[in-house]
N, C-alpha and C positions, 0 to 999 in steps of 0.2 A: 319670770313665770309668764308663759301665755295664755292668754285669761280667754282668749277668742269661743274655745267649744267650750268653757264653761257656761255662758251667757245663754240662756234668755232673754230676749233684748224684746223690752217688754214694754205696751202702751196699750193702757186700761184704764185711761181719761176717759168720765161719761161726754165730752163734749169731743172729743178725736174725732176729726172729719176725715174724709175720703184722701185726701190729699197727705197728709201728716199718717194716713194706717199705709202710703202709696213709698212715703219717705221713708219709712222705718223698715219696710220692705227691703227696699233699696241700700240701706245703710247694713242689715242684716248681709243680703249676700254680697254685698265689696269686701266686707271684714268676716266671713264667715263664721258669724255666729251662729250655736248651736239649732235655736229656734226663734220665730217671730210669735211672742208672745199679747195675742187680740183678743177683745171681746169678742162671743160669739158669732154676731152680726156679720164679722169681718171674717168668718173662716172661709169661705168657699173662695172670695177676693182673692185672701194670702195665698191659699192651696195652690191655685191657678200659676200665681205667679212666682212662685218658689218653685214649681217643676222643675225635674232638669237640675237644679240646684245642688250644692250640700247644708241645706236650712231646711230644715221643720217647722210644722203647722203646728202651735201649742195654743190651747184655748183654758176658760174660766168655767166652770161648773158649780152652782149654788151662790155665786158671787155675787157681791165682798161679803155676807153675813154668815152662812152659813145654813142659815134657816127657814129654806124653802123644803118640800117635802120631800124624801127620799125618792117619790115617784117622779118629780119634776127634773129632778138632778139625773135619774136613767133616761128619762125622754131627752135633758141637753145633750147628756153625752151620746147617744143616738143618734140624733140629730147633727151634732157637730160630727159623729164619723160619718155620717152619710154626704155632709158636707167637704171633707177632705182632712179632717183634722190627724194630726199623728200623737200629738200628748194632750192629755188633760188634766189640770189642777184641781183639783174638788176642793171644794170649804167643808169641812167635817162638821155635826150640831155639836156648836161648843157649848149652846145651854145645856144640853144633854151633856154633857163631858163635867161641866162647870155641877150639874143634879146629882154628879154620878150613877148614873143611867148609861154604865160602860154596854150594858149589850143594844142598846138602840146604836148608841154612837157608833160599836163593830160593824152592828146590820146595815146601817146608812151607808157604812165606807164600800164595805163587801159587796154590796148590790151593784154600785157604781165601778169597781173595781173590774169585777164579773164582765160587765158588757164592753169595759177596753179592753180586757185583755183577750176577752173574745174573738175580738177586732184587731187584734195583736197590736195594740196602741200601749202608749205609756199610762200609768194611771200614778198623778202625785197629790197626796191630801194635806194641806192646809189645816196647820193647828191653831193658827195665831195664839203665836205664843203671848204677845204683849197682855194678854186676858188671861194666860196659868200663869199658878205659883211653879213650883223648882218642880213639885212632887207632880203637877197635874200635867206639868210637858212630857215628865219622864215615863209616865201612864198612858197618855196619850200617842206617843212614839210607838209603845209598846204594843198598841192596840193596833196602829197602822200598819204596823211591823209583820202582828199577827194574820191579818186581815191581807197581805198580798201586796199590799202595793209597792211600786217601784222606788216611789222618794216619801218620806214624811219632811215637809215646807214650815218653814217658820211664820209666813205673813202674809196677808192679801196686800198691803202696801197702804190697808184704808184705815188702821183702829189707831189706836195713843200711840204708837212707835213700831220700827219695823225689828227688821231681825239686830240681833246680838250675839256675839261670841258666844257666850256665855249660854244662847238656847241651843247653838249650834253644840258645843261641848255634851251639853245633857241628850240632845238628839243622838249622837253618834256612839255615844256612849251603848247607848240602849241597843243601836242598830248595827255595830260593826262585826258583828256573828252571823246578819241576819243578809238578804238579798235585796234587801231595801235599805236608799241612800238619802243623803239628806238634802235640801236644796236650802241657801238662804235666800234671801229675798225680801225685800225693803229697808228703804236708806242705807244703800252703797251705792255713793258717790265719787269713792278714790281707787287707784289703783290698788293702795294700802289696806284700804275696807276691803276690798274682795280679797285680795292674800289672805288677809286673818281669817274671814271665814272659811276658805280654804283648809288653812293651817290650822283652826280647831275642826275640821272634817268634812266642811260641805264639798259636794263634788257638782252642784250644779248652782247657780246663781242665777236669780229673777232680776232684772238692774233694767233702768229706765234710764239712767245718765250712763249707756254702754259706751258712748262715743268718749267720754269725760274716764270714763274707767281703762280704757286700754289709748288713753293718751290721745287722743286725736281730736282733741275739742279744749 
């Protein structure tokens, strides 16, 4: 399987300096991974030098928590498309999710939604899964589902564990009628681990050890 466009090849260390967002760059377009996966700070940089390219600018939205204000989260994503960005990952309010207060949690996704694809940017939400139960992923997906966006994401990469087969299963389940896909994302480390997620349905993958995952490290 070539795992190349699947990846996100992704560095969202608060300490990543210039140099190391310069390398990852780099290592994105030799291997043509799908997108360079950066904090904010870093979009206009990656834009720049991905021109020309076949790699994408993909940035963080409400990150890692989830729970900055629905208006702050339009302003990043704003912001990041003014800067050059082409996808964005949002953090969903998983307390609201977790309250069951499903209509703030629709309206928060919606609103952020709206101004990519405005932008005719990707827009992918973040459920972190490792914080639902079985029932509150598969509501969650649903909700994302309904809501527009392009991927519903298993993981920031930051809470008690990343993604698992097994959310990826309940994800796709939800989603394979619908126009929205699923992406996995934290701890895949093997070539192995990304096939499985594959193979229970993700079509895209967040991976930080990319070079480790398609063999070359």
């Amino acid at each position: 399987m070539k795992l190349n466009k699947y990846i996100d090849h992704t560095l969202l260390s608060p300490d990543a300096t210039e140099a190391q967002v310069e390398e990852v760059i780099k290592q994105a377009i030799d291997n043509h991974f799908h997108t360079v996966m950066i904090n904010p700070y870093w979009v206009a940089k990656t834009h720049k030098a991905l021109e020309g390219t076949d790699v994408v600018t993909a940035t963080v939205i409400g990150f890692p928590l989830g729970a900055t204000t629905t208006a702050a989260k339009v302003f990043e994503t704003e912001q990041a498309i003014k800067d050059g960005v082409d996808e964005v990952d949002m953090v969903m309010n998983i307390g609201e999710m977790k309250g069951k207060n499903y209509d703030k949690v629709a309206d928060d996704i919606k609103k952020v939604v709206k101004v990519a694809h405005n932008a005719n940017k990707v827009a992918k939400v973040i459920i972190e899964t490792a914080l639902l139960t079985d029932d509150e992923i598969t509501k969650a997906s649903k909700i994302v589902a309904d809501a527009g966006a392009d991927f519903v994401k298993t993981s920031t990469g930051f809470s008690t564990r990343g993604a698992a087969v097994h959310d990826v299963e309940l994800m796709s389940a939800v989603t394979k009628d619908t126009t929205t896909e699923v992406k996995a994302s934290g701890g895949i480390h093997t070539t192995e681990e990304a096939e499985a997620m594959i193979n229970a349905g993700a079509t895209r993958l967040g991976v930080s050890h990319s070079m480790q995952v398609i063999g070359k490290e």
